[in-house]
N, C-alpha and C positions, 0 to 999 in steps of 0.2 A: 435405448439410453441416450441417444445422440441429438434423438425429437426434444432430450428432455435439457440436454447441459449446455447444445448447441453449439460446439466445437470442445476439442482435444488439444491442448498446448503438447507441445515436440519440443525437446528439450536433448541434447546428444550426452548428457553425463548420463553414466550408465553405473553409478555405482550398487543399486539395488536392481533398478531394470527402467526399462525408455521409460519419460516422463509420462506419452500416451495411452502406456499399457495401465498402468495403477489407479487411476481413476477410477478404467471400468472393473477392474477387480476389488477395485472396495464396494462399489455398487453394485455387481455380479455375482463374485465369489468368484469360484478358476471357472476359466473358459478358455476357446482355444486362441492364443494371443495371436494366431497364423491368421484370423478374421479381420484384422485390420490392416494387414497387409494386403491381404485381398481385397477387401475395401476401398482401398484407397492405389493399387498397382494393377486391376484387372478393369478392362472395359465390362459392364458399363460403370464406371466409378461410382460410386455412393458417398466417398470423402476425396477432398484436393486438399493441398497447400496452399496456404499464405497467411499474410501476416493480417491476425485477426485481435486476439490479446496480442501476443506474441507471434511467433510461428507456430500455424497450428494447424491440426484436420478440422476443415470443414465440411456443410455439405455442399455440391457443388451448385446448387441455388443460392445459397449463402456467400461463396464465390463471387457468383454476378452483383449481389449485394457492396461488394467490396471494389466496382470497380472505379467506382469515383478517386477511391484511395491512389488506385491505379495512375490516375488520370496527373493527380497530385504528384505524384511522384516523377512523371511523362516533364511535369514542367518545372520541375526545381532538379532536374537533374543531378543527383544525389548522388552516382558516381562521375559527374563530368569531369573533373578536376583531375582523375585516377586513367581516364580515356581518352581525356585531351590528346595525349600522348600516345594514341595509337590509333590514327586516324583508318577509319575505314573496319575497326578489328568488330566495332559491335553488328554490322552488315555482316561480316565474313565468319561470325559465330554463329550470328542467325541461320543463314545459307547451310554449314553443316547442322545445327540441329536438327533444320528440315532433311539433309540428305541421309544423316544418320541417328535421329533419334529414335525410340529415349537414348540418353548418352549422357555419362556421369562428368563434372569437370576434369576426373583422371581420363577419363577418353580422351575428353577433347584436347586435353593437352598432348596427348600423343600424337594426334594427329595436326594439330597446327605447329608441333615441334618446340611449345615454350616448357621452361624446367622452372620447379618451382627450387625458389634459392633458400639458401640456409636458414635454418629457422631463426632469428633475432630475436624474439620477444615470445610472451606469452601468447598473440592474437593470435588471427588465422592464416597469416603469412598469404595471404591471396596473390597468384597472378593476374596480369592482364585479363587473360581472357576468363576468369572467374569473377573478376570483376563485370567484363559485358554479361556473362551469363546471369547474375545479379542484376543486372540491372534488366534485363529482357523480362526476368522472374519477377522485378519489383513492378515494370511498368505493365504485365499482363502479354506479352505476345508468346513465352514461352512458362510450361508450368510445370508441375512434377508429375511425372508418372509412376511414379514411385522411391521408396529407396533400396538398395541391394542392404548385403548381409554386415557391411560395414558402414552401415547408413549414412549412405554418399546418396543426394538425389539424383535420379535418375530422370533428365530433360529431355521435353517433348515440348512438339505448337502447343498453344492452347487447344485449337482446335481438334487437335488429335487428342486431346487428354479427357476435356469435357462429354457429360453425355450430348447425344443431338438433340434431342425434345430441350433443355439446358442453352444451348446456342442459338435453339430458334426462337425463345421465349425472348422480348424488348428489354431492354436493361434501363431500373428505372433510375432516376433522378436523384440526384442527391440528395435530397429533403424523403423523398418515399424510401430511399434507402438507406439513414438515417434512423428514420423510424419503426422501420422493420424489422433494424438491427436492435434499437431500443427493446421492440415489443420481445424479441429472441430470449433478451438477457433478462428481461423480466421473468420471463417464465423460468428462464434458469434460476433465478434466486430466490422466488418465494418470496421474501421484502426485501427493498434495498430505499436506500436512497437515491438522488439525481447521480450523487457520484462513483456510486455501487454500480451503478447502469453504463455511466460512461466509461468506466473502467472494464469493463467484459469486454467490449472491441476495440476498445483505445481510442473513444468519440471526445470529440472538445463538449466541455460541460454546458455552455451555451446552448450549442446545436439538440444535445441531449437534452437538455431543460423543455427546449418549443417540442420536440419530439413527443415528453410528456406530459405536458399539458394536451397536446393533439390525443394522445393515446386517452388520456382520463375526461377528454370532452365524449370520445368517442364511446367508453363505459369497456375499453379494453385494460386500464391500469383503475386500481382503488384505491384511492387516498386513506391513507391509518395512519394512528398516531405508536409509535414504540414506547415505551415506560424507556425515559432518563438520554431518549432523543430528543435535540433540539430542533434538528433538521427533518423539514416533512420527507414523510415514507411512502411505499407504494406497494402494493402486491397487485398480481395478476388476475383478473377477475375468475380464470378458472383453477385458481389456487385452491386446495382444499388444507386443512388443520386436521391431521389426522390425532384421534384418542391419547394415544401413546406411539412411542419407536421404541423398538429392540435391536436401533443399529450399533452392530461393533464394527468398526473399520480404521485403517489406518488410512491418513491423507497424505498422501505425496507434497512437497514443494509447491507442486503445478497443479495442484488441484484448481478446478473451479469453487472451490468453496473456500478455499485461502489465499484467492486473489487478493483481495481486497483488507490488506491489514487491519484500516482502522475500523471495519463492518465487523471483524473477527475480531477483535477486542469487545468491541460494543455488546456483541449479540451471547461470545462463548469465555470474555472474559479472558482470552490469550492473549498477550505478545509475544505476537511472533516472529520469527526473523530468519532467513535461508543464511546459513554461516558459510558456504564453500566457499567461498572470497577474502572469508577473515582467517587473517593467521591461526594456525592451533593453539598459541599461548592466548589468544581472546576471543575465543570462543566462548558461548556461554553452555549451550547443550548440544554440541558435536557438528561434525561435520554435512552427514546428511540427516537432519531428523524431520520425524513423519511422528503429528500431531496423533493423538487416539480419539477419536470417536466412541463414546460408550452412550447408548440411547439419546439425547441428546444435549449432551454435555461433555464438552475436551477436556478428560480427566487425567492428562498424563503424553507423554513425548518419547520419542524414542531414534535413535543415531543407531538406523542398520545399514549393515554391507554383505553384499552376495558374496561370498566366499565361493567361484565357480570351481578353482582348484581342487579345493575340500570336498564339495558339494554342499555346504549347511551356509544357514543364513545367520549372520555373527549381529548380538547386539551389541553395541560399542560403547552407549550409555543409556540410560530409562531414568526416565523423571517424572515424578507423580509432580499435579497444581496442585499449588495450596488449595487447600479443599473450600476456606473462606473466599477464594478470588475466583470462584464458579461459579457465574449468575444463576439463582432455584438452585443449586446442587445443597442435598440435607443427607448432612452423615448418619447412619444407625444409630441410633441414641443419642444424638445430638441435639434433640430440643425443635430442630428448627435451626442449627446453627449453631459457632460459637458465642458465647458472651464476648461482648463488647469490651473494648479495653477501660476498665475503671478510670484511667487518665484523661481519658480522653472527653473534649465537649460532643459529648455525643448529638449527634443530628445536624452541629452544625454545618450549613451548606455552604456548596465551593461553586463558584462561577471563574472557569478558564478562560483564559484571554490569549492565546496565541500571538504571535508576532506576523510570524508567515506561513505560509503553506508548510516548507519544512519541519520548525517548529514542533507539530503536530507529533514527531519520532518520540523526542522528547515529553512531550506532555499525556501520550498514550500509556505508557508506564506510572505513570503519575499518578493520570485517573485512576488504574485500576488499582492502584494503593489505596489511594484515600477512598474510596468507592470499599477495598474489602474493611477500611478502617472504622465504615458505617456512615461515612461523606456522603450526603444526596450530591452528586456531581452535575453541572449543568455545563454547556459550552456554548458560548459565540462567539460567530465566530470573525475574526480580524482579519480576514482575506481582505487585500488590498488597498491595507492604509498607504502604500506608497502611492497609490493613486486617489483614494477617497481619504475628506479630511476628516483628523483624528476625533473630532466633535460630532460628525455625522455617525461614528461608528460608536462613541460612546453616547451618543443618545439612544441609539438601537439598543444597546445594552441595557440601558436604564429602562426603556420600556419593556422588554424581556422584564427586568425586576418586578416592574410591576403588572404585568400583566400574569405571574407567575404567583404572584400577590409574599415574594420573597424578601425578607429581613434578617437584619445579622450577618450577611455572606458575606466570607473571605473572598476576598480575588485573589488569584493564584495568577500570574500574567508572565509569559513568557520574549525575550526580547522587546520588538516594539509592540508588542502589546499590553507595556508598562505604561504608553503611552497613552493607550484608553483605558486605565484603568487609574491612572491620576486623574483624569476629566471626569470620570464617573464616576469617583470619590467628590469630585464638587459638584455633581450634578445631582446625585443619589442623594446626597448627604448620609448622617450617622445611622440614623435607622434603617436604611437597607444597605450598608456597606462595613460593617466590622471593622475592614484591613484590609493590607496586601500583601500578599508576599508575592515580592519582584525576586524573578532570576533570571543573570545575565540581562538586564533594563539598564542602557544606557540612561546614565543621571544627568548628562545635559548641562554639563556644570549648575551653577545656583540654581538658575531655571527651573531645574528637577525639583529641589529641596521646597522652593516657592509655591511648587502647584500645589502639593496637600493640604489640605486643609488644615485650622488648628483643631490639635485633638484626634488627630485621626491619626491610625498605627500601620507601621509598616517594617519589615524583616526583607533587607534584599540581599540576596544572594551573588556577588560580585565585589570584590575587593575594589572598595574607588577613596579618594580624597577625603582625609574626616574633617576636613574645613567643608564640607558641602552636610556631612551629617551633621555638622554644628550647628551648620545655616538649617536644618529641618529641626532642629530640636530648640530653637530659638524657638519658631512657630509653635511652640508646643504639641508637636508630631512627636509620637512615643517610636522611634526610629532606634534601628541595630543593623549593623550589616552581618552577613553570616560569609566568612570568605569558601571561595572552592577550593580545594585540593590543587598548590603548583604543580600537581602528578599528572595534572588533567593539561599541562600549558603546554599547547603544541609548538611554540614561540622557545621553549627552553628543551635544549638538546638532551635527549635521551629520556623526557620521561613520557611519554607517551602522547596519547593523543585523548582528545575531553570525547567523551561517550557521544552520538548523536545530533543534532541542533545544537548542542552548546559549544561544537568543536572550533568555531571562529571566537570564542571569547578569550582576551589575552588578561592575563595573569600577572601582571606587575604591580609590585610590592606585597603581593599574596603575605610576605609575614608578620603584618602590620594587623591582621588577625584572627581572629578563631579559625583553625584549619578541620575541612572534614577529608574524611577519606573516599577514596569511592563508591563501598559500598554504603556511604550511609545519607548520601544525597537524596533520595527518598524518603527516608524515616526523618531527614534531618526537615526537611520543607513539611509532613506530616505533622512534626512537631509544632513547627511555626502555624502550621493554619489551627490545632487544636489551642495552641499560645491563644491566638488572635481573637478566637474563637470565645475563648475564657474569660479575655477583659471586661464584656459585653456586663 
């Protein structure tokens, strides 16, 4: 299984059981969970530590793949600032590891005599010398040999940890290793994008990008297109498409197959989200929940906890998908589906315009609305207007329109990416641009109201000055603002905090108009684009 996912994320919450164990039990069935301990704590090792997605098992050839990382870390000293202050202690940690390793940081502390002090906070309260031992771990001279029964790792050299055929092999190069690590994640995914790939090891997207084109000159990655991807895709040339699946499984958090949020939206139609961090009062579906796998389609979620006391395993909440926001999923006598909302402009299509990378939290949700509301969704994407100019990005857009041979489409445009989507309202013109609905789009005082074109409509989402919507409606721009919920102003004491992407937007004079609440900010922008959609 290990040839096939290429690492195990380690995770120390144990509310159902170690994040590494679940994986392979959704892909296995029971097995004896004692194999991975063995695995990874007995010479000759078959799995190590470190930091690959996260903290994770690898193999230990995949190890040496990682030591560039290593190296990175060697020269940006990453605990210095914590060991300034203890000159000489990351030598004299070394020294006993070698004298007494494996040895957990509670050993070591017994023997160099430091106490770990009161707990203060939530973190890890780390000592000094937990801190050197971190950093020995981070820059590659000391690794894990395992971890004991309170999963404390248990430090050793390197050398003492890896197999030896492993340490006699050259360690390659950045760029080879890199690439290997690409070609890895490939195989693990079946299709991904550039940034599906770089996210399995934690690669800067650049480096990944030369990676794949190296892999697809070489005829190890396949260029395909996805149905309702904008960004080119890749499978692995020994990829096979099997008939059908009869997989039932639950996925953990840490699955390798729900890394990657916005891949799992795209491909299964979920938004998903780990809650352990969000208070109980906002949470959406519980504390630990574990997606369902039914052949292949996530048809439902679930928030379990080990009851080890009891001995039974407690479900705490279960949640069926709407069955319309499950990409091919067709209910028993369904047709094919539900019908479509009679209100609705049916077919018309949405072109997203993001702001920023973050952005995207927010507009994941969104999709998948207007997507089950019968929306052809498309996206480009606005990575980088703060460095490329806003003209350049809406002309790429404009040629997406038409090389898409697309008419009528709402833009849907999130902060600054209200910014190209006022340019490519005058660059499109009427024929392939409907509207906009702006949310959270600074208006830019006048400026804002001046770019649209006359004639051309737009619904923005942001309580702002109606002396500036006066000035858009002079132009004869069919303009309304739709304000946010002040429930959402994190600016005004006590009422919470704005969901997502939207959370830096401030909310003054919010009662100047139409107010929504929070649950209807979806259906409310829904509305707006089937509005938009209908003037046509």
């Amino acid at each position: 299984m290990i040839d096939r996912t290429g690492l195990l994320q380690i995770d120390s919450v144990n509310v159902l059981a170690r994040a590494h164990l679940l994986p392979v039990f959704s892909r296995l069935g029971p097995y004896d969970v004692g194999l991975l301990d063995r695995a990874s704590g007995r010479a000759p090792r078959r799995l190590v530590e470190y930091w690959a997605h996260e903290a994770s098992y690898v193999p230990p050839r995949t190890f040496q793949l990682l030591r560039w990382r290593m190296e990175r870390h060697r020269e940006r000293g990453h605990w210095g600032r914590e060991l300034s202050h203890e000159p000489g202690l990351v030598e004299a940690v070394r020294d006993l590891v070698a004298r007494h390793g494996p040895v957990t940081a509670r050993e070591l502390h017994a023997v160099l005599g430091h106490e770990r002090g009161a707990k203060e906070h939530w973190g890890w309260n780390w000592t000094p010398a937990k801190h050197a031992l971190e950093h020995l771990f981070e820059i590659g001279e000391v690794a894990a040999a395992g971890r004991n029964a309170q999963f404390e790792r248990a430090y050793d050299l390197t050398e003492r940890v890896l197999p030896p055929d492993v340490l006699a092999a050259p360690v390659p190069d950045e760029a080879d290793a890199v690439r290997e690590l690409v070609r890895i994640a490939a195989r693990a995914h079946g299709v991904g994008s550039v940034r599906c790939l770089a996210d399995y090891f934690r690669l800067r997207t650049d480096a990944t990008a030369r990676a794949v084109n190296e892999l697809v000159e070489e005829g190890t990655l396949v260029p395909v297109r996805v149905t309702s991807w904008t960004r080119a895709a890749f499978v692995h040339a020994d990829a096979r498409v099997p008939r059908r699946t009869a997989a039932r499984a639950l996925l953990a958090p840490f699955d390798p197959l729900v890394f990657e949020r916005r891949r799992l939206l795209d491909l299964w139609g979920m938004h998903y989200r780990i809650e352990i961090y969000t208070p109980r009062a906002r949470r959406t579906h519980g504390y630990y929940v574990l997606p369902f796998l039914l052949g292949e389609h996530l048809v439902a979620r679930v928030d379990l906890k080990a009851d080890r006391r009891d001995g039974v395993l407690r479900v705490r909440a279960a949640h069926a998908e709407a069955p319309d926001g499950v990409p091919g999923l067709v209910r028993t006598g369904s047709g094919g589906g539900a019908a479509p909302d009679a209100g609705a402009a049916a077919g018309t299509p949405v072109l997203l315009l993001p702001g920023v990378y973050e952005t995207w939290r927010f507009l994941e949700p969104l999709a998948a609305h207007l997507a089950a509301a019968g929306h052809p969704v498309h996206v480009v994407s606005t990575l980088g207007i703060n460095r490329r100019p806003v003209v350049e990005t809406a002309a790429r857009a404009a040629r997406y329109l038409a090389e898409q041979d697309l008419s009528g489409v709402v833009l849907v445009a999130h902060s600054k990416g209200g910014l190209v989507g006022k340019t490519l309202m005058l660059a499109a013109g009427g024929a392939r641009v409907a509207g906009m609905v702006a949310v959270a789009t600074p208006w830019s005082g006048s400026v804002y109201a001046r770019l649209f074109p006359p004639g051309s409509a737009v619904r923005h989402f942001a309580p702002r000055d109606r002396q500036i919507l006066a000035l858009a409606r002079e132009r004869g721009v069919n303009a309304r603002i739709v304000a946010l919920a002040p429930s959402w102003d994190p600016h005004i004491p006590g009422t919470g905090e704005l969901p997502g992407a939207l959370r830096n937007v401030r909310l003054a004079g919010a009662g100047h108009f139409r107010v929504l609440g929070d649950g209807d900010l979806l259906a409310a922008v829904g509305s707006a684009v089937r509005e938009l959609g209908a003037l046509r």
